[in-house]
TORMARRO-696862 format. One record per residue (C-alpha): x, y, z; residue in one letter. Coordinates in steps of 0.1 Angstrom, whole numbers, padded with zeros to 4 digits, always signed. Last residue first. Layout:
BEGIN
XYZA...
//
This chain:
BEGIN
+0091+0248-0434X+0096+0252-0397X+0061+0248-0392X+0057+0213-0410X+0084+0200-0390X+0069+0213-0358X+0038+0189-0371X+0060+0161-0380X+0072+0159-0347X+0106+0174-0336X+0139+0161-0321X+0138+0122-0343X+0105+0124-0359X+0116+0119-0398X+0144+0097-0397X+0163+0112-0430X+0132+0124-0456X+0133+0160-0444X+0131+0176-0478X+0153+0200-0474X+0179+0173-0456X+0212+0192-0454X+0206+0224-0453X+0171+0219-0434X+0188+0197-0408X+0217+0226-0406X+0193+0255-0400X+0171+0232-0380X+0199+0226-0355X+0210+0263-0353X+0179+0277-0344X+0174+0251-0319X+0204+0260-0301X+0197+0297-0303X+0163+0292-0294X+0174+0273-0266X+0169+0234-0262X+0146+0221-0234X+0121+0204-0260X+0151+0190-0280X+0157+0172-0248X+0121+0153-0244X+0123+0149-0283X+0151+0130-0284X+0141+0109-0257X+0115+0098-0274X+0135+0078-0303X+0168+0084-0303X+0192+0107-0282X+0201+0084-0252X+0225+0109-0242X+0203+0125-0208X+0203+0159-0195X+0199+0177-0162X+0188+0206-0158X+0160+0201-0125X+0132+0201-0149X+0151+0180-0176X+0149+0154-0148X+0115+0154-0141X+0102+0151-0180X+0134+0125-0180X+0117+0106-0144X+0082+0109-0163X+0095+0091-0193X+0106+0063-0175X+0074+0065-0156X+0053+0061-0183X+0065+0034-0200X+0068+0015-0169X+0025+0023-0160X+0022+0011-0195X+0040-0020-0190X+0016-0027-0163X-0012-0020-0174X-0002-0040-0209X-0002-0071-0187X+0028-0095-0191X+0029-0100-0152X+0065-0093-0150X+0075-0085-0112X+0092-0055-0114X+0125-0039-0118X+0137-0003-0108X+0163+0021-0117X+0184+0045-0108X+0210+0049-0132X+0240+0067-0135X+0260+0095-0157X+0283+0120-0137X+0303+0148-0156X+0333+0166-0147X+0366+0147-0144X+0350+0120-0169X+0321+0094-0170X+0324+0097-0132X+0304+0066-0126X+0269+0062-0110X+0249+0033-0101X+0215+0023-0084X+0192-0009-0088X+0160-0013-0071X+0149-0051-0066X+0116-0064-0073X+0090-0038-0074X+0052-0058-0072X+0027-0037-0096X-0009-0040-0073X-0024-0006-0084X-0014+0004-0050X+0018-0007-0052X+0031+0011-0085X+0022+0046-0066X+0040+0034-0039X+0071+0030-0062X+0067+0063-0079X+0073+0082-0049X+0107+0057-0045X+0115+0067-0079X+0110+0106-0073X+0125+0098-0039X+0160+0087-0054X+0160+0114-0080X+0157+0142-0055X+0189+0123-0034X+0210+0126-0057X+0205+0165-0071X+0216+0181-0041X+0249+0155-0038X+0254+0162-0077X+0258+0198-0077X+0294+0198-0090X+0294+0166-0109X+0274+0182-0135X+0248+0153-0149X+0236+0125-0169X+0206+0102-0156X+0196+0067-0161X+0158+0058-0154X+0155+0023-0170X+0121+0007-0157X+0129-0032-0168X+0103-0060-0163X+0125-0087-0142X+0160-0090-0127X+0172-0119-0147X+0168-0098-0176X+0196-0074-0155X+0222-0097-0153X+0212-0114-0188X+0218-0083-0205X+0255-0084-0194X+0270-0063-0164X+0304-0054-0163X+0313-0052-0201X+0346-0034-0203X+0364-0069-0199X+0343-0081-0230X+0373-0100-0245X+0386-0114-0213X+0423-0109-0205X+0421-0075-0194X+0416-0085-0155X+0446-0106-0140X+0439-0091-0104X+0396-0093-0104X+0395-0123-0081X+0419-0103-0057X+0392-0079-0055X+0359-0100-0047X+0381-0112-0021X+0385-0075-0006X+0352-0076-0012X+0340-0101+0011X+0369-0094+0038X+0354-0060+0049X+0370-0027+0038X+0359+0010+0045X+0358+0044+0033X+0360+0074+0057X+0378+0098+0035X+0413+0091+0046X+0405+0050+0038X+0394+0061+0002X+0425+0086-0003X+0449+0059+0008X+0431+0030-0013X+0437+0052-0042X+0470+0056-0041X+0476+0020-0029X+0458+0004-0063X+0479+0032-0081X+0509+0019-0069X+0503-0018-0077X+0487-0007-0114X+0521+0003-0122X+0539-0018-0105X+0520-0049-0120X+0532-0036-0152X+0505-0025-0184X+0474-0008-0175X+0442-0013-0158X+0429-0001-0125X+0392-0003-0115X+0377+0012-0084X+0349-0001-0072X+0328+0015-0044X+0299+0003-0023X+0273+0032-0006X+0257+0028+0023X+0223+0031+0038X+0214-0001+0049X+0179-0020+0047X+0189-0051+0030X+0226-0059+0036X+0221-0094+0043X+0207-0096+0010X+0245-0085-0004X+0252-0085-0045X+0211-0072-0050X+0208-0056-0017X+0239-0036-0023X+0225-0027-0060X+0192-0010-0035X+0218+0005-0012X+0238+0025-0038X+0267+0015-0064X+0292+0034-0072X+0318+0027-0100X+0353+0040-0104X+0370+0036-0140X+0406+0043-0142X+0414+0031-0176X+0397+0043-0201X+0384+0063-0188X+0384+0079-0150X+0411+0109-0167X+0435+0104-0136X+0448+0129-0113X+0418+0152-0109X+0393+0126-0115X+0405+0103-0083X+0404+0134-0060X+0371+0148-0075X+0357+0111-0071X+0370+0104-0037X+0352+0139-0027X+0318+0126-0043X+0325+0095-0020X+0326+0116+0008X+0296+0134+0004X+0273+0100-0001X+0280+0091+0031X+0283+0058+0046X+0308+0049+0025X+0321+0010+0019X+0354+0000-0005X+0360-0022-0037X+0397-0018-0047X+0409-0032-0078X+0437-0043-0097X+0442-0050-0137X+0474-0060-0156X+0470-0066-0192X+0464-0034-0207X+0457-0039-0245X+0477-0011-0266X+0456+0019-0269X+0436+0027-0301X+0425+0058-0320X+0389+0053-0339X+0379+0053-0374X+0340+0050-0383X+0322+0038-0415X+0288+0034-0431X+0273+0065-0407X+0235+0079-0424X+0238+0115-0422X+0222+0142-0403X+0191+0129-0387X+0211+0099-0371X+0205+0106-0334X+0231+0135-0342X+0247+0123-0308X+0279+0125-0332X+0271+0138-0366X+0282+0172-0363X+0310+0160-0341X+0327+0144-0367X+0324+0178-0390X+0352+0193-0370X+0360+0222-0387X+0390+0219-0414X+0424+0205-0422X+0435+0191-0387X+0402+0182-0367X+0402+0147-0360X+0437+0138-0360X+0452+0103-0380X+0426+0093-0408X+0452+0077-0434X+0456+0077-0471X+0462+0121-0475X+0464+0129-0513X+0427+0138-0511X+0439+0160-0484X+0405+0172-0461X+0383+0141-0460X+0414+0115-0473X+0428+0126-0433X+0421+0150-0410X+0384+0143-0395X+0355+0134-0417X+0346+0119-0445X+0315+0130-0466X+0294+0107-0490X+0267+0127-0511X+0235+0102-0511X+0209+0136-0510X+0203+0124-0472X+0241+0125-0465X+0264+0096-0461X+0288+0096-0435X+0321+0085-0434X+0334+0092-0398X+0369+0100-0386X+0389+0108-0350X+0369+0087-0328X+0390+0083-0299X+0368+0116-0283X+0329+0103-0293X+0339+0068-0273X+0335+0079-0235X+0297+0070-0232X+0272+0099-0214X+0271+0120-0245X+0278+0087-0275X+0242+0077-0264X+0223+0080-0297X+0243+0084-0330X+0279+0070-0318X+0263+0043-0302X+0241+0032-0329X+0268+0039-0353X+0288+0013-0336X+0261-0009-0332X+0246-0017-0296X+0233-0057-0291X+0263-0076-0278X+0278-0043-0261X+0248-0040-0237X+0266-0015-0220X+0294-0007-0195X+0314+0011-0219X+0333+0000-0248X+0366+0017-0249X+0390+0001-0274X+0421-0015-0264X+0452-0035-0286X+0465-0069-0286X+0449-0085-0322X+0426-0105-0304X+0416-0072-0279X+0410-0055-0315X+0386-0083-0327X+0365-0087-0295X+0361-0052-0291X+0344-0047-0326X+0326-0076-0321X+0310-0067-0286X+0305-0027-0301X+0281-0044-0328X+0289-0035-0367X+0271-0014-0385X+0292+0013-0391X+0320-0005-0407X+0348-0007-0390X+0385+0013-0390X+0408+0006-0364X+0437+0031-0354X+0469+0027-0336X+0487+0044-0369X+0518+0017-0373X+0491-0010-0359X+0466-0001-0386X+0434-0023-0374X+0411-0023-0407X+0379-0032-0424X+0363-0047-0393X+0329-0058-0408X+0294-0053-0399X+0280-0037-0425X+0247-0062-0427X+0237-0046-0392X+0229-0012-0408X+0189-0020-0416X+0177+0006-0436X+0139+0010-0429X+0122+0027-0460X+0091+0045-0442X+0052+0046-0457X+0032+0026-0428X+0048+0049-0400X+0061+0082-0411X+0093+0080-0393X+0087+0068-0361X+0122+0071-0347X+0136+0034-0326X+0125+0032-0292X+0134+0050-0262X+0163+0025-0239X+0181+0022-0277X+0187-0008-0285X+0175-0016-0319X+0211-0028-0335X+0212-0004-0358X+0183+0013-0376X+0179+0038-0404X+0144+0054-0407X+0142+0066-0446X+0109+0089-0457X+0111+0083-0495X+0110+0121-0512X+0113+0104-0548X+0146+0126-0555X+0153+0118-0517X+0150+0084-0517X+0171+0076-0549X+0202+0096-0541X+0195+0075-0506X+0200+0047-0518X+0225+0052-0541X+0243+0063-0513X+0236+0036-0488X+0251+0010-0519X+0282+0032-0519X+0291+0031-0483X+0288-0010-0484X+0263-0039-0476X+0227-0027-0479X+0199-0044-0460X+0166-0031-0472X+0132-0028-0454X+0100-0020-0473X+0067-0005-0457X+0081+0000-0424X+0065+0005-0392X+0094+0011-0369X+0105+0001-0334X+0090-0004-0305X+0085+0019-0267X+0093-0006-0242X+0124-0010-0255X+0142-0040-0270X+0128-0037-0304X+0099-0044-0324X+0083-0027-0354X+0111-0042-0368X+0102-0078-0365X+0064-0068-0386X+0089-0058-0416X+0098-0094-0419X+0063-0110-0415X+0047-0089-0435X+0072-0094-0463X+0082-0063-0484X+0114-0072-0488X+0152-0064-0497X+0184-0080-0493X+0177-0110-0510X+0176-0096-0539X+0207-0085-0539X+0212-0044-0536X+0212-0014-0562X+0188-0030-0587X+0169-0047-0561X+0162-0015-0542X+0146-0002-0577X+0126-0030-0575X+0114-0028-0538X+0103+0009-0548X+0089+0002-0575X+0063-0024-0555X+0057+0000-0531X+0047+0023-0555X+0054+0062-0543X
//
């Protein structure tokens, strides 16, 4: 349709100034904080409440509008394609508002659109936890994170409602609560009163719905935190302090462990360079010193039986982090400027089974390493490797292995880092492992390892609920598969 009728009906349902066609505007969204961009749009709009998105969309799909929907463009993939030059981009970040923290209920309810930093901030202020993984909280929405990495990121099981707004503009809620008993005020179970819809929509990448709002159980603030930060020379030992730690905690929210390999070592140790070992962190939080006292000793003991060792460096590191919780990112371990400060980014994070991880671990490691030579020759200097892994809970393992290079600006080399972050997800899907980052091209690397029943399923529900297939076009299938299936 008319651009230009377009924008004007958008102005009838939204301010003025909340809509555009300005070169100069839409050009910032075909721009994002991957190596892979964001959308070419031919109108952007900013709407500000549940309603406003479902007029939208009412409007979109009678006219057959393609609609990409974008957060806070993080995502490690790039933002979905849509149908580039002809796409209604719905920016989220305008709902950005906490709408409520019900104390009595120990729930918070936020708009969709606002970033996971804020949303932490405002419930630590008001005494009370919310997980926000080890991310770059400052620049992930809510719905971002719920859309495309909520698999590998602890959130998807305190979130117990989600008002989502389907491509025909109908507005569903969620979870037990006004969703299922009109009479009902308060979200308060997620699956009380019927099927649980929430999880329909969660690692959805978007292509379902369109999420305006989000409830999500709390935890009182802990205020006591103790660490332990010991050295393994094997890696099979530290899996074994991970099945003892996950079987008598739940690692999250808060009994986090973190590993980091020899190249992170490097990073926090130069005089380290060249050693195969492996540094632990273990993180307690809670709420008594003799709480988080006896747990600190617990899992020391079952380190120190399995081979893990102190030196006074860390055991320093972990007196600084006694009196943890008070900060309002205290979730955040690693901000974007720690790893800008690294150089040109090659993210190659991994999700997995912990049970065959030791086999897997060391595949991964010369895969990058392989790749690394290859970078050398054409003259790409590596910087510093970076490797991680957490027990994201008592069975899975998500991690990182990445690599940093010299930034030359050259599209060579950038190309060369676009293509081996895809490469290592091609090579990891080979060996069955998965990855949560389910936007952009990642999306389509996984949906290409789905089963027919999985797959059968999927398009039966996209189709149901977006026969017209206007809702992030792209996002699991191409146009062309698209096409097929109808």
């Amino acid at each position: 349709m008319d651009t230009q009728d377009l924008k004007k009906e958008l102005t009838s349902i939204v301010d003025e100034i909340y809509v555009t066609t300005e070169k100069l505007a839409t050009f910032a969204y075909s721009k994002d904080t991957s190596l892979f961009g964001g959308s070419d749009a031919a109108v952007v709009v900013r709407p500000g409440s549940t309603e406003e998105v479902s007029k939208i969309m009412k409007y979109a799909n009678i006219h057959a509008v393609p609609v990409v929907v974008r957060g806070g463009g993080s995502s490690i993939y790039g933002q979905p394609k849509g149908t580039p030059g002809s796409n209604l981009l719905m920016d989220m970040t305008r709902m950005n508002r906490v709408l409520d923290i019900n104390e009595k209920g120990m729930t918070v309810n936020a708009q969709a659109g606002i970033m996971m930093g804020k949303l932490q901030q405002a419930c630590n202020q008001a005494g009370y936890y919310v997980f926000v993984p080890a991310a770059p909280v400052h620049t992930v929405s809510l719905g971002g994170w719920l859309s495309g990495a909520a698999g590998g990121g602890g959130i998807w099981w305190e979130t117990i409602s989600i008002t989502v707004v389907l491509p025909d503009g109908t507005i569903v809620k969620t979870g037990g609560g006004p969703g299922t008993n009109v009479k009902q005020r308060h979200s308060y179970s997620r699956v009380i009163g019927g099927p649980d819809f929430s999880g329909m929509f969660i690692g959805d990448g978007g292509s379902l719905g369109i999420k305006t709002e989000v409830t999500i159980r709390l935890l009182g603030l802990p205020k006591v935190t103790r660490g332990c930060i010991l050295e393994f020379k094997e890696l099979e030992n530290v899996m074994e302090l991970l099945r003892r730690h996950g079987e008598r905690v739940n690692p999250h929210p808060f009994d986090p462990v973190l590993v980091f390999g020899p190249g992170a070592n490097e990073i926090f140790a130069p005089e380290s360079a060249g050693e195969e070992k492996f540094t632990v962190m273990g993180i307690m939080q809670g709420h008594t010193e003799r709480e988080m006292d006896a747990k600190k000793e617990i899992f020391n003991e079952i380190a120190e039986e399995l081979g893990g060792s102190h030196n006074p460096q860390m055991d320093a590191v972990t007196d600084l982090m006694a009196g943890g919780g008070e900060s309002e990112g205290e979730m955040e371990m690693f901000s974007l400027g720690f790893f800008n400060g690294l150089g040109l980014a090659a993210w190659l994070p991994f999700n997995m089974p912990r049970i065959n991880f030791c086999e897997i671990y060391p595949k991964l490691i010369a895969w990058r390493e392989k790749r690394l030579k290859e970078a050398a020759k054409k003259g790409f200097e590596c910087l510093v490797r970076f490797e991680f892994f957490t027990p994201s809970d008592q069975c899975a393992i998500s991690g990182e292995v990445d690599a940093f290079f010299k930034d030359t600006d050259t599209p060579e080399l950038r190309e060369f880092v676009r293509e081996m972050i895809l490469g290592f997800q091609k090579y990891t899907h080979e060996l069955g492992l998965l990855d949560v980052y389910n936007q952009g091209e990642m999306s389509r690397i996984n949906a290409a390892c789905w089963s027919p029943g999985f797959k059968s399923l999927y398009t039966t529900i996209k189709k149901s609920v977006d026969p017209k297939g206007i809702l992030n076009p792209g996002l699991w299938f191409d146009k062309l598969d698209a096409d097929k299936r109808s």
